[in-house]
SEMARMAR-875847 format. One record per atom (N, C-alpha, C): residue in three letters; x, y, z; atom name; residue number from 1. Coordinates in Angstrom, 1 decimal, padded with zeros to 4 digits. Atoms other than C-alpha are relative to their C-alpha. Last residue first. Layout:
# residues N
+-----+--------+--------+--------+------+-----+
: res :      X :      Y :      Z : atom :   n :
+-----+--------+--------+--------+------+-----+
: ALA :      X :      Y :      Z :   CA : NUM :
...
+-----+--------+--------+--------+------+-----+
# end
This chain:
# residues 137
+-----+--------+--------+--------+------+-----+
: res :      X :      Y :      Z : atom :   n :
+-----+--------+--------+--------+------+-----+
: UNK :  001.2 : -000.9 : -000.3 :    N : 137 :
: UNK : -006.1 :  009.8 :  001.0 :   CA : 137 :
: UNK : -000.4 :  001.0 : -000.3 :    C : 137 :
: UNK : -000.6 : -000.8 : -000.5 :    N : 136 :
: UNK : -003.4 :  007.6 : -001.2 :   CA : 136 :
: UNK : -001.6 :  000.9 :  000.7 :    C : 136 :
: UNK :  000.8 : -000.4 : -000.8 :    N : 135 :
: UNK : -003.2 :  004.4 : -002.5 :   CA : 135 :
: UNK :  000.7 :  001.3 :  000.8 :    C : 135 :
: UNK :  000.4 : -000.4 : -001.5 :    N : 134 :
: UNK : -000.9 :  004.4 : -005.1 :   CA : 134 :
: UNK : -001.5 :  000.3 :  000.7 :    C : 134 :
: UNK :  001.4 :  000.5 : -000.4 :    N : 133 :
: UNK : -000.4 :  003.3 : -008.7 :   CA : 133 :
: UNK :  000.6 :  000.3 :  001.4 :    C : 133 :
: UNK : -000.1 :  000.3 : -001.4 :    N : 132 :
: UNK :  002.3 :  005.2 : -010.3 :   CA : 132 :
: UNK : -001.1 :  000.1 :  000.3 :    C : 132 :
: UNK :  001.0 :  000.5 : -000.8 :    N : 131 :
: UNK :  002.6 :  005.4 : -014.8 :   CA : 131 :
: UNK :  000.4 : -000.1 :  002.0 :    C : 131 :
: UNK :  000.2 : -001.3 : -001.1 :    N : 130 :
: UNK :  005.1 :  006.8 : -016.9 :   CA : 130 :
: UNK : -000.6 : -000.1 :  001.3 :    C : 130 :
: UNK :  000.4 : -001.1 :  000.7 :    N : 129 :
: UNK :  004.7 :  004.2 : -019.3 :   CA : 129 :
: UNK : -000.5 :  001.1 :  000.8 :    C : 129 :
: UNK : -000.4 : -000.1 :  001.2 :    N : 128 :
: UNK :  005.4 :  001.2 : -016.7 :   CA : 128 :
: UNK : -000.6 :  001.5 : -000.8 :    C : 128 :
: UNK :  001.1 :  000.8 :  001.3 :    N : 127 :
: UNK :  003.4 :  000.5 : -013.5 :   CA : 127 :
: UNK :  000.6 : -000.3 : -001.2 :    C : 127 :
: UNK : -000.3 :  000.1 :  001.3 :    N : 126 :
: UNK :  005.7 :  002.1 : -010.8 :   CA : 126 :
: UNK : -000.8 : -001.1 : -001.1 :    C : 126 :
: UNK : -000.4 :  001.4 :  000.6 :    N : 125 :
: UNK :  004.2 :  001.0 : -007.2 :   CA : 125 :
: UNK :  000.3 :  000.9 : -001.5 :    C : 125 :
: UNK :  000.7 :  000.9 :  001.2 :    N : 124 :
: UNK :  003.8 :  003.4 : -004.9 :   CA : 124 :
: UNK :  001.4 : -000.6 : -000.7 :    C : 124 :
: UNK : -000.2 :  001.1 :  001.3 :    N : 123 :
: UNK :  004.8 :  004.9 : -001.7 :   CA : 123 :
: UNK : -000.6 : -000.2 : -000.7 :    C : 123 :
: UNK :  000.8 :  001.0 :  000.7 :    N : 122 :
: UNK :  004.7 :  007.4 :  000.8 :   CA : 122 :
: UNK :  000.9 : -000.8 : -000.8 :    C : 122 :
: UNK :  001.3 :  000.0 : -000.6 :    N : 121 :
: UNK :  006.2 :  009.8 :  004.3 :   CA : 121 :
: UNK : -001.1 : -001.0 : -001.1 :    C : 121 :
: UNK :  001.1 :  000.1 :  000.9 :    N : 120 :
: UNK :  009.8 :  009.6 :  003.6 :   CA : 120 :
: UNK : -000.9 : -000.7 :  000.7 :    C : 120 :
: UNK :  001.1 : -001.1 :  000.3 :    N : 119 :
: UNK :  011.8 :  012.0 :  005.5 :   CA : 119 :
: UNK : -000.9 : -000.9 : -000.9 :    C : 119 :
: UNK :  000.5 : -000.6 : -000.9 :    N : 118 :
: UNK :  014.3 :  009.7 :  007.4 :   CA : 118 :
: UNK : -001.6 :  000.8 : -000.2 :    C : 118 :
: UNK :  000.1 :  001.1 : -000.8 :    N : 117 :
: UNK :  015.7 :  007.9 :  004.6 :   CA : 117 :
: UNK : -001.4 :  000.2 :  000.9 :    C : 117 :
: UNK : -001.1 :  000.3 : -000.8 :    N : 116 :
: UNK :  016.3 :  011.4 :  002.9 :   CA : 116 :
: UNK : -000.5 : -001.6 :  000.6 :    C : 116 :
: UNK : -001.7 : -000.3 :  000.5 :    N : 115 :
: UNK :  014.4 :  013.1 :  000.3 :   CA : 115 :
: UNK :  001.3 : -000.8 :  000.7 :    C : 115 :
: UNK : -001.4 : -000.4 : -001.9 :    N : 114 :
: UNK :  011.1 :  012.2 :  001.0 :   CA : 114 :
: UNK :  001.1 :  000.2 : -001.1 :    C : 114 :
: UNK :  000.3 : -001.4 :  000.1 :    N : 113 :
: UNK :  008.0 :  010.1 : -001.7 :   CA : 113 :
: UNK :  000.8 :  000.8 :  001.4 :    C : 113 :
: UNK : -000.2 : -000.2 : -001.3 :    N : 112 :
: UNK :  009.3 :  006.7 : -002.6 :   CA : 112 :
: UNK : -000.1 :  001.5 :  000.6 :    C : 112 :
: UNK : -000.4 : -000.8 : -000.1 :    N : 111 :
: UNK :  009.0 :  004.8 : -005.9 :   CA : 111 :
: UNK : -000.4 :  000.8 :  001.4 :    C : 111 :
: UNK :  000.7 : -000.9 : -001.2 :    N : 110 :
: UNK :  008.4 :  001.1 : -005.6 :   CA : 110 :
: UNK :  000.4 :  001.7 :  000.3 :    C : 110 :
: UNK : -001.2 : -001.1 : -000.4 :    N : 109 :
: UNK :  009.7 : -000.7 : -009.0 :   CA : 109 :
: UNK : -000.9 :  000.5 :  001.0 :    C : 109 :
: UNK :  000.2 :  000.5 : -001.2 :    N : 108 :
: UNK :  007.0 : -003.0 : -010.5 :   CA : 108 :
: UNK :  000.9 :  000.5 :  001.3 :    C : 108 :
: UNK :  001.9 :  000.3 : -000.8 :    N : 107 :
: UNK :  007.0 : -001.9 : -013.5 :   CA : 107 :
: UNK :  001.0 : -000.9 :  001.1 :    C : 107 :
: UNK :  000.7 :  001.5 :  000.1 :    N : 106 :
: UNK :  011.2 : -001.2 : -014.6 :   CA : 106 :
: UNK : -000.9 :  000.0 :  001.4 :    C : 106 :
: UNK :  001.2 :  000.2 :  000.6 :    N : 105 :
: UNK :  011.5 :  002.6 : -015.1 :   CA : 105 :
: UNK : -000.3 : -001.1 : -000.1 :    C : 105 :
: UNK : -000.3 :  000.5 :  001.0 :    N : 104 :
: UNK :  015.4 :  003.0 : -014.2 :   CA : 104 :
: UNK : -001.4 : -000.1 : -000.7 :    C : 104 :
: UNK :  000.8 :  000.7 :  000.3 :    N : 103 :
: UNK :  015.3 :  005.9 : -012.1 :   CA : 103 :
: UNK :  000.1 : -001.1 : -001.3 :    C : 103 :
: UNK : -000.5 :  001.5 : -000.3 :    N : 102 :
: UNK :  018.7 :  007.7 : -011.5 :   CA : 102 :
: UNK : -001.2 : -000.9 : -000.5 :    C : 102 :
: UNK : -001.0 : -000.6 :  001.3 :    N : 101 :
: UNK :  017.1 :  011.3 : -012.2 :   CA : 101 :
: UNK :  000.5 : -001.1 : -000.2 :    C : 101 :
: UNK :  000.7 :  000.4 :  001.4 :    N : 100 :
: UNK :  014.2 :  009.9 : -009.5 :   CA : 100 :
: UNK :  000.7 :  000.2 : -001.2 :    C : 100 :
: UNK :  000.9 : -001.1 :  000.1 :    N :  99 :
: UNK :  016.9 :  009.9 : -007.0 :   CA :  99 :
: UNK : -001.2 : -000.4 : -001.3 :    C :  99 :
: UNK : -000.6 : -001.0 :  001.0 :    N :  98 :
: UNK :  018.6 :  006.2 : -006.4 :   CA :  98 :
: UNK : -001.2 :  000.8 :  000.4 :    C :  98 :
: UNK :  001.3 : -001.7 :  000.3 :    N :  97 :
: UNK :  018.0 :  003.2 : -004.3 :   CA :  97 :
: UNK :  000.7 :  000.5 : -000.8 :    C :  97 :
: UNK : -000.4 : -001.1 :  001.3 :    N :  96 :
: UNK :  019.3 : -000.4 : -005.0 :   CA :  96 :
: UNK : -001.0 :  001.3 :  000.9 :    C :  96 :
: UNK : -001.4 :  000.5 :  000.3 :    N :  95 :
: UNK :  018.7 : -003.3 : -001.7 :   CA :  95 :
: UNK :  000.4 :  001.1 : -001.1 :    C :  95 :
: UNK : -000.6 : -000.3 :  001.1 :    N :  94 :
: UNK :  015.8 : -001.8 : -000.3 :   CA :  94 :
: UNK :  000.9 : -000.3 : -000.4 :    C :  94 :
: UNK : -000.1 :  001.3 :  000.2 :    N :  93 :
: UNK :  015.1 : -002.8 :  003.5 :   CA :  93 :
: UNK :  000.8 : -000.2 : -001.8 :    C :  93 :
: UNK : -001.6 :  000.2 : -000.5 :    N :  92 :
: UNK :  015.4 :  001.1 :  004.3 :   CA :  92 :
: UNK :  000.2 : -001.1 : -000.4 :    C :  92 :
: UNK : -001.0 : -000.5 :  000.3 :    N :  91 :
: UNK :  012.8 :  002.1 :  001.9 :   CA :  91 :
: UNK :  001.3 : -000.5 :  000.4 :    C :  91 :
: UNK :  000.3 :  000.6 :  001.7 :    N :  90 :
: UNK :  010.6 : -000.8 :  003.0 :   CA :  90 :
: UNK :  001.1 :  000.7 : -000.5 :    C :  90 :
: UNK : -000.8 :  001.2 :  000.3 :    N :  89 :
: UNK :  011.4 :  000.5 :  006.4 :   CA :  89 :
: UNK :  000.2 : -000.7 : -000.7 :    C :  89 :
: UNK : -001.6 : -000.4 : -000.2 :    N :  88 :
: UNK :  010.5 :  004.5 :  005.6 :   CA :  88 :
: UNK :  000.9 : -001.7 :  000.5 :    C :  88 :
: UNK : -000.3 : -000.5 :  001.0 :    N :  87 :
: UNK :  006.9 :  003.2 :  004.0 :   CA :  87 :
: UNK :  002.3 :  000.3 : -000.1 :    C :  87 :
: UNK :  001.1 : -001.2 :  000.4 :    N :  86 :
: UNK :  005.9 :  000.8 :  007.2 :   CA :  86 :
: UNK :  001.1 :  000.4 : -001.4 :    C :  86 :
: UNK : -000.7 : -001.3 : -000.1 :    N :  85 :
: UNK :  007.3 : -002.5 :  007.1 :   CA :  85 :
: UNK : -000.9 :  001.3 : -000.1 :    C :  85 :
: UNK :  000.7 : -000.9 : -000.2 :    N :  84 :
: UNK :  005.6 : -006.1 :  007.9 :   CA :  84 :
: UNK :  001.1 :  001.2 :  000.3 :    C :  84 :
: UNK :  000.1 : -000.6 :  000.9 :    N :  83 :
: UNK :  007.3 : -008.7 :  005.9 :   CA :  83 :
: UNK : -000.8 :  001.4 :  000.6 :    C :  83 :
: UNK : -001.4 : -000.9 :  000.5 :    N :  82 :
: UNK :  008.4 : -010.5 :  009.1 :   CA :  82 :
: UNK :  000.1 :  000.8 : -001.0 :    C :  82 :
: UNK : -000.9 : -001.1 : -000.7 :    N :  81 :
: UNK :  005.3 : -009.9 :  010.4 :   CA :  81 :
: UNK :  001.2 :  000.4 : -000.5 :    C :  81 :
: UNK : -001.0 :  000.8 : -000.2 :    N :  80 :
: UNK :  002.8 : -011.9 :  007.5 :   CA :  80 :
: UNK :  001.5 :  000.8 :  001.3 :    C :  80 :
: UNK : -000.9 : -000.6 : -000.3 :    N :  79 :
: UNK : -000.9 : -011.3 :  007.7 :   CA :  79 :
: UNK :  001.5 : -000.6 :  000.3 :    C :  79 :
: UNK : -000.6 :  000.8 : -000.9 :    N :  78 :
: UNK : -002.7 : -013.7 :  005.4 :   CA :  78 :
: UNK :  001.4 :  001.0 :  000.4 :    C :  78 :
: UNK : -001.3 :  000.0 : -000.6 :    N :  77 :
: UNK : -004.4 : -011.1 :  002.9 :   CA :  77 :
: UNK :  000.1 : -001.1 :  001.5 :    C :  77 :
: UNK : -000.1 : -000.5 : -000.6 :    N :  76 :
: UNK : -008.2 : -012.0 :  001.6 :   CA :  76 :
: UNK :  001.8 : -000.5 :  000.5 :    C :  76 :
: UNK : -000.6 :  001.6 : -001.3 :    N :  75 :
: UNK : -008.0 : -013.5 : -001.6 :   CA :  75 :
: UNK :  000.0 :  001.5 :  001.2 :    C :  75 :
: UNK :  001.3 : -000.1 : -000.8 :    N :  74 :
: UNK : -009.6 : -010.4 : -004.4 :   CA :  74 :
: UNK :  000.1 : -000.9 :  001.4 :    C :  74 :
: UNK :  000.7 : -001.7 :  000.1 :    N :  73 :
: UNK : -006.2 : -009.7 : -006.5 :   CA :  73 :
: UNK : -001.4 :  000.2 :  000.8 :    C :  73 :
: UNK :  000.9 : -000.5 :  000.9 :    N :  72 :
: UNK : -005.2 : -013.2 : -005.4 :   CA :  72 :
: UNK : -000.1 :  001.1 :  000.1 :    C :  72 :
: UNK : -000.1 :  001.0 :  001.3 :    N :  71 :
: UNK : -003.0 : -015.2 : -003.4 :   CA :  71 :
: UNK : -000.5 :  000.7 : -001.2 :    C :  71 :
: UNK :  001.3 :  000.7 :  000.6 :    N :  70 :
: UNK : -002.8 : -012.5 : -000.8 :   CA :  70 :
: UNK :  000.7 : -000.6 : -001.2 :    C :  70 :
: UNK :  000.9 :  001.1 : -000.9 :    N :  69 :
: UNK : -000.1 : -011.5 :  001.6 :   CA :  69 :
: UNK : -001.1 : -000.4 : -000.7 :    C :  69 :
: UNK : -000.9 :  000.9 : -000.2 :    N :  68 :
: UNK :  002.5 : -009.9 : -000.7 :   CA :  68 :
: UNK : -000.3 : -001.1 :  000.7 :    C :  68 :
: UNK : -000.5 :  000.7 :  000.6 :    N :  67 :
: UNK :  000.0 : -007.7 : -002.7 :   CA :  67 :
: UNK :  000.9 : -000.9 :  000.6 :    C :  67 :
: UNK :  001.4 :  001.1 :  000.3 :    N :  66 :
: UNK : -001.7 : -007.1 :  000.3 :   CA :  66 :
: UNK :  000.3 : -000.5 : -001.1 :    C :  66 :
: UNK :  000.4 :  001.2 : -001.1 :    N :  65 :
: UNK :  001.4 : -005.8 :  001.9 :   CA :  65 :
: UNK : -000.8 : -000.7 : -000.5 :    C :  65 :
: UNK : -001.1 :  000.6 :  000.2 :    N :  64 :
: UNK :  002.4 : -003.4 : -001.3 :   CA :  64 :
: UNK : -000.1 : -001.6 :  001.3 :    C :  64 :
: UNK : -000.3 :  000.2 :  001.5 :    N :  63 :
: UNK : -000.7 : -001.7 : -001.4 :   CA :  63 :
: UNK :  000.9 : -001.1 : -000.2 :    C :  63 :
: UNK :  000.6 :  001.0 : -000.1 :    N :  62 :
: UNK : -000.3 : -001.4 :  002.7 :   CA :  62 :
: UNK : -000.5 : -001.1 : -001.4 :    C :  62 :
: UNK : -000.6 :  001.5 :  000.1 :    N :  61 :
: UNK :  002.2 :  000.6 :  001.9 :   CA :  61 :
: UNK : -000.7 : -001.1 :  000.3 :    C :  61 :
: UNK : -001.1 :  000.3 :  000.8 :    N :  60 :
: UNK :  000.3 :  002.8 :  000.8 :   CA :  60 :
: UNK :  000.5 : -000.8 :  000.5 :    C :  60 :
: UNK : -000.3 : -001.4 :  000.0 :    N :  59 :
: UNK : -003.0 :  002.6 :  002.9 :   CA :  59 :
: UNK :  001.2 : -000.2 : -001.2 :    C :  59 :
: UNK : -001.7 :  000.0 : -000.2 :    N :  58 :
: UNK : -004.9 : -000.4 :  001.9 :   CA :  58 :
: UNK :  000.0 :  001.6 :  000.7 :    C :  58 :
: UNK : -000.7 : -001.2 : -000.6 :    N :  57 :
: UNK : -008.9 : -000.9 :  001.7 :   CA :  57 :
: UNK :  001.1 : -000.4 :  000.1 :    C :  57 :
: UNK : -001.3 :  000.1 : -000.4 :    N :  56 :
: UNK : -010.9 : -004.1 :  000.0 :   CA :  56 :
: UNK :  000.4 :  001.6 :  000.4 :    C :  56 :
: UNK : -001.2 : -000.5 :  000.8 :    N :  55 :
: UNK : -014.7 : -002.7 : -000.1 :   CA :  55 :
: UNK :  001.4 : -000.7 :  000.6 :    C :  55 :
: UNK :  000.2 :  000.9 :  000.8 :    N :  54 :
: UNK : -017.7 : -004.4 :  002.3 :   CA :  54 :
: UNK :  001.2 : -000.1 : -001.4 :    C :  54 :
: UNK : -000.4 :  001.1 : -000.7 :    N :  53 :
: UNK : -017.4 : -001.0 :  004.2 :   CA :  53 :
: UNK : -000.6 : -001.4 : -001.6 :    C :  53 :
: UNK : -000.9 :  000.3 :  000.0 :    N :  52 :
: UNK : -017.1 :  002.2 :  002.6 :   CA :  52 :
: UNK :  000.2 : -001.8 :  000.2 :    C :  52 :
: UNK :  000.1 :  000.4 :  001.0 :    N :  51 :
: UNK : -020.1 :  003.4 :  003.0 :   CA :  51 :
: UNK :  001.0 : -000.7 : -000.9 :    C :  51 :
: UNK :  000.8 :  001.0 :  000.2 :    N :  50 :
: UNK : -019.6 :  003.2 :  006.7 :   CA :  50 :
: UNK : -000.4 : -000.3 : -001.4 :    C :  50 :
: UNK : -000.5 :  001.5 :  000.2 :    N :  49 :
: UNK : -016.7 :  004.9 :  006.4 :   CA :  49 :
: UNK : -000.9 : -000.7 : -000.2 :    C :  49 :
: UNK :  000.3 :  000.7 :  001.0 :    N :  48 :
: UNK : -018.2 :  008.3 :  005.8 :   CA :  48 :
: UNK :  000.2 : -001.2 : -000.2 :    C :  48 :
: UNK :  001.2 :  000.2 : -000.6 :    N :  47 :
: UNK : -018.0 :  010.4 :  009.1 :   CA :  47 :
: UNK :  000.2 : -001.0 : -001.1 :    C :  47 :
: UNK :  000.8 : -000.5 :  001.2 :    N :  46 :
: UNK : -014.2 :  011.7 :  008.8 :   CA :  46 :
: UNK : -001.3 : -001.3 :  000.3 :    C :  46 :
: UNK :  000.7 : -000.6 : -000.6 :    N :  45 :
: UNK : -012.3 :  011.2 :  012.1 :   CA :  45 :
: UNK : -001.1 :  000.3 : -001.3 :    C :  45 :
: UNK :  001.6 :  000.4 :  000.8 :    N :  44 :
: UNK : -010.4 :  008.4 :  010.9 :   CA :  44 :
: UNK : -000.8 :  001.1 :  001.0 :    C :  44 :
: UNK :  001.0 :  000.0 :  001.1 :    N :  43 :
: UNK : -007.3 :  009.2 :  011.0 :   CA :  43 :
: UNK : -000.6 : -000.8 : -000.4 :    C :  43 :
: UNK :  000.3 : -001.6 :  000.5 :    N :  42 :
: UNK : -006.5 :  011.2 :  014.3 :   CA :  42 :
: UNK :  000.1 : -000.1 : -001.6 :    C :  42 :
: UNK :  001.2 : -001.1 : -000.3 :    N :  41 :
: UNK : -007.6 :  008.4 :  016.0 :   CA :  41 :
: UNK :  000.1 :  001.1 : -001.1 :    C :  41 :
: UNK : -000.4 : -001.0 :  000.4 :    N :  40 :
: UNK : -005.1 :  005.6 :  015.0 :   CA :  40 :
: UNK : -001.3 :  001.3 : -000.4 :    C :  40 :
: UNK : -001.6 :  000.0 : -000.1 :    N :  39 :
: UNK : -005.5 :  002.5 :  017.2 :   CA :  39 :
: UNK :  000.9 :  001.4 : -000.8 :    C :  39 :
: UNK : -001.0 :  000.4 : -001.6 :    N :  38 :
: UNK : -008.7 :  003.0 :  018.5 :   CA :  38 :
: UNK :  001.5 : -000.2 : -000.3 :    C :  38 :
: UNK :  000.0 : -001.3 : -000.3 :    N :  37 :
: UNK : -010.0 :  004.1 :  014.6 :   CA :  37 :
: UNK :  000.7 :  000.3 :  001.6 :    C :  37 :
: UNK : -001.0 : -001.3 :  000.4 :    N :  36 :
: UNK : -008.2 :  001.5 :  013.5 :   CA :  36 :
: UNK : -000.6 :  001.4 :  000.7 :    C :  36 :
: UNK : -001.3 :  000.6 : -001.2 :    N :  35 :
: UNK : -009.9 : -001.6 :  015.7 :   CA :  35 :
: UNK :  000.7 :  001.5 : -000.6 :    C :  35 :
: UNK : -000.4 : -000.6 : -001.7 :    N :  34 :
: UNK : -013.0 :  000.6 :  015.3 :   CA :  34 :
: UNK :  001.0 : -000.8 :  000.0 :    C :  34 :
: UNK :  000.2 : -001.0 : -000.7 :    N :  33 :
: UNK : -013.2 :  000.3 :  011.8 :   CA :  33 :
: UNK :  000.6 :  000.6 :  001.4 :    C :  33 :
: UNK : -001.5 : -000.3 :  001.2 :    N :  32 :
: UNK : -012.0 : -003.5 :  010.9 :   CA :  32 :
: UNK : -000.1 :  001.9 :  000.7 :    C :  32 :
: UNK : -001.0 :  000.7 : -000.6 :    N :  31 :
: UNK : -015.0 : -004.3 :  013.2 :   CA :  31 :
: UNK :  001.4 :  000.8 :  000.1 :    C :  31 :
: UNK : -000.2 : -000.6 : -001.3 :    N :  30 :
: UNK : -017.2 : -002.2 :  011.4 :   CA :  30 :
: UNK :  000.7 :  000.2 :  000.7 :    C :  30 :
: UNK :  001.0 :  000.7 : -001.0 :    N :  29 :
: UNK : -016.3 : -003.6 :  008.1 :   CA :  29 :
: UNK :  000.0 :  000.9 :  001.1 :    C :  29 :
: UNK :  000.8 : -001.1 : -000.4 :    N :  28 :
: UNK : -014.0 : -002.6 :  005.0 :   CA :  28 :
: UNK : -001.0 : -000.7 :  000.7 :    C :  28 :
: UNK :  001.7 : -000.3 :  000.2 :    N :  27 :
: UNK : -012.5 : -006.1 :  003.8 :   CA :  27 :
: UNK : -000.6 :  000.8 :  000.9 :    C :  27 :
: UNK :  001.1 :  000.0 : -000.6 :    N :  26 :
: UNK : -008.3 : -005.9 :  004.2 :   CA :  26 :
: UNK : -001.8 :  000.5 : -000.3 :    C :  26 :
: UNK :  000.6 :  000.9 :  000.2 :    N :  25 :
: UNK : -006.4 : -005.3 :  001.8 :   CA :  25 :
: UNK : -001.0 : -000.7 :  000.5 :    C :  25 :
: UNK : -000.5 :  000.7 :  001.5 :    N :  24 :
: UNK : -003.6 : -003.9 :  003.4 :   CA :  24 :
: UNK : -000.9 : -000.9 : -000.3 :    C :  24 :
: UNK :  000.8 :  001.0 :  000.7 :    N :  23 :
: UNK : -004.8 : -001.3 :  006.3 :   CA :  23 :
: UNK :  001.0 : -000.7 : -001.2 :    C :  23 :
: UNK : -000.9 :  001.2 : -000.4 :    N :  22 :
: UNK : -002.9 :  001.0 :  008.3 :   CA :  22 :
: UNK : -000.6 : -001.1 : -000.1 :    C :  22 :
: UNK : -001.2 : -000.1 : -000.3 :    N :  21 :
: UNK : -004.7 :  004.2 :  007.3 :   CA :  21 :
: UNK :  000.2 : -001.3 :  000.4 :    C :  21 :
: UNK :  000.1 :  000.2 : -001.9 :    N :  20 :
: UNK : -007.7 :  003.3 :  005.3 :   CA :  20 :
: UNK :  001.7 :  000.1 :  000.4 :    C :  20 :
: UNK : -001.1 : -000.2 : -001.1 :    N :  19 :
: UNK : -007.9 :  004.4 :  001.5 :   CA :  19 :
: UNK : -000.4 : -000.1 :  001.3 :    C :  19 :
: UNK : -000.1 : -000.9 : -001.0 :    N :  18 :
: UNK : -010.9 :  003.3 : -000.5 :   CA :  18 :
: UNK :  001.7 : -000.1 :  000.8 :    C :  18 :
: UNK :  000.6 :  000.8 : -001.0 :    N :  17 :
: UNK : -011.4 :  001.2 : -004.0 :   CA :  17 :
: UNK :  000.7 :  001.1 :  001.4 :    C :  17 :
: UNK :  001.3 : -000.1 : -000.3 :    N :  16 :
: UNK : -010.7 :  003.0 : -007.5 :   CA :  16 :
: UNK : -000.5 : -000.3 :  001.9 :    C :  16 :
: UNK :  000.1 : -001.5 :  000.5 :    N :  15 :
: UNK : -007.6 :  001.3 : -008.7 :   CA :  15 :
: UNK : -001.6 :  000.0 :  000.6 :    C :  15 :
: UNK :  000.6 : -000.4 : -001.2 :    N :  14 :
: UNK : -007.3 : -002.1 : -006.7 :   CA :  14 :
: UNK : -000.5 :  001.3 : -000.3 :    C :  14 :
: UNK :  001.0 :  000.3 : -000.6 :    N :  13 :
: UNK : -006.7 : -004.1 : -009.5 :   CA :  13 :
: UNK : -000.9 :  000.3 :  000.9 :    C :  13 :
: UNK :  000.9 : -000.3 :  000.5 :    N :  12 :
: UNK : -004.3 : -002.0 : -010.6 :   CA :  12 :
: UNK : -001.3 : -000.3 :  000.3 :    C :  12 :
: UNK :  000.4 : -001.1 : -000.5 :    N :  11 :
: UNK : -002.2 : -002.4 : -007.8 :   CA :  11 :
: UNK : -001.1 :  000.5 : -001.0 :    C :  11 :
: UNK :  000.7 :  000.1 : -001.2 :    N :  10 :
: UNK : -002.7 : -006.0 : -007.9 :   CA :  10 :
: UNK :  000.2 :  000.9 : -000.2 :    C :  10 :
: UNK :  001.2 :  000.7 :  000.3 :    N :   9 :
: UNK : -001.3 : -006.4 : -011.5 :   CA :   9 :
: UNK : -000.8 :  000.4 :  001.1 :    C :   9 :
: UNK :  000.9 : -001.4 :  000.6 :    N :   8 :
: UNK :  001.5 : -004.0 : -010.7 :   CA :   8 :
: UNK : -001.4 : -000.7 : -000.2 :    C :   8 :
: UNK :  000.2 : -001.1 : -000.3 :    N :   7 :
: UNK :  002.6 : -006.3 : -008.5 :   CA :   7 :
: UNK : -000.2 :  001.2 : -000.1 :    C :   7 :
: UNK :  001.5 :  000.7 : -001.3 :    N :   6 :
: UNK :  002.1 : -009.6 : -010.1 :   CA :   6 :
: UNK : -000.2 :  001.7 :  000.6 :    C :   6 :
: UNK :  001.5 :  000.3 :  001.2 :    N :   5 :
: UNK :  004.2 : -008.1 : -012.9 :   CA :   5 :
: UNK : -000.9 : -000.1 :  001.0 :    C :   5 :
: UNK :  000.4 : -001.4 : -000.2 :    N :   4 :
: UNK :  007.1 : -007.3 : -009.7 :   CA :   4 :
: UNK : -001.2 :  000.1 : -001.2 :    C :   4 :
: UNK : -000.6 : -000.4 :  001.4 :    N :   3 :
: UNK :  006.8 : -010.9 : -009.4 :   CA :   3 :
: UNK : -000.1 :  001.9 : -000.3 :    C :   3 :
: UNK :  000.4 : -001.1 :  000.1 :    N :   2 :
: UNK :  005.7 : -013.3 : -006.4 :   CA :   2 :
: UNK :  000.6 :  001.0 : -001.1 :    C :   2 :
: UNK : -001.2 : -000.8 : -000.1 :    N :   1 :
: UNK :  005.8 : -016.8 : -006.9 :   CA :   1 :
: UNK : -000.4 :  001.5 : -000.2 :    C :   1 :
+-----+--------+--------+--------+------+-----+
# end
């Protein structure tokens, strides 16, 4: 069962490990490479990936996808569609919002970077004690 505990547990888990645009958890590889760089050019133009590779990778929301498709903080993700949102459909899917003045502070909370529906461009995960785990480039 999935748990907003579970989901700070996996974002920790991931602290440290590389950002890829439209990635969740997924295992850094060539492959994995060129399908993103052919599907989103204008990011991955930086030379370095290859050291990269053999590493789990997310983007932000993909943070939130790999915790929802993997069994494990190390399990490779089992892609799921109906759960598949980018950052502004997750927002919209949301059952409670509020501003951060409204915030209640319970871990596992997804805080939301925009002002409007429309305008948000990230995510993370609230941890507790002030704390947001995010992948971020």
């Amino acid at each position: 069962m999935k748990t907003n505990m579970g989901l700070v547990a996996y974002a920790k888990a991931q602290l440290g490990l590389p950002y890829w645009w439209g990635t969740f958890g997924q295992i850094a590889s060539a492959t994995l490479y060129n399908s993103k760089k052919n599907q989103y050019p204008d990011q991955y133009r930086a030379k370095d990936f290859s050291i990269q590779y053999g590493k789990r990778v997310h983007d932000c929301i993909g943070l939130v996808k790999g915790y929802l498709w993997s069994d494990t903080v190390t399990s490779a993700p089992k892609y799921n569609m109906t759960q598949d949102k980018s950052a502004p459909g997750m927002y919209a899917a949301a059952v409670q919002k509020g501003s951060i003045a409204s915030f209640k502070k319970i871990a596992g909370q997804l805080v939301f970077k925009g002002k409007t529906p429309t305008s948000i461009t990230h995510v993370g995960i609230y941890g507790g004690d002030g704390y947001v785990y995010e992948a971020k480039g």
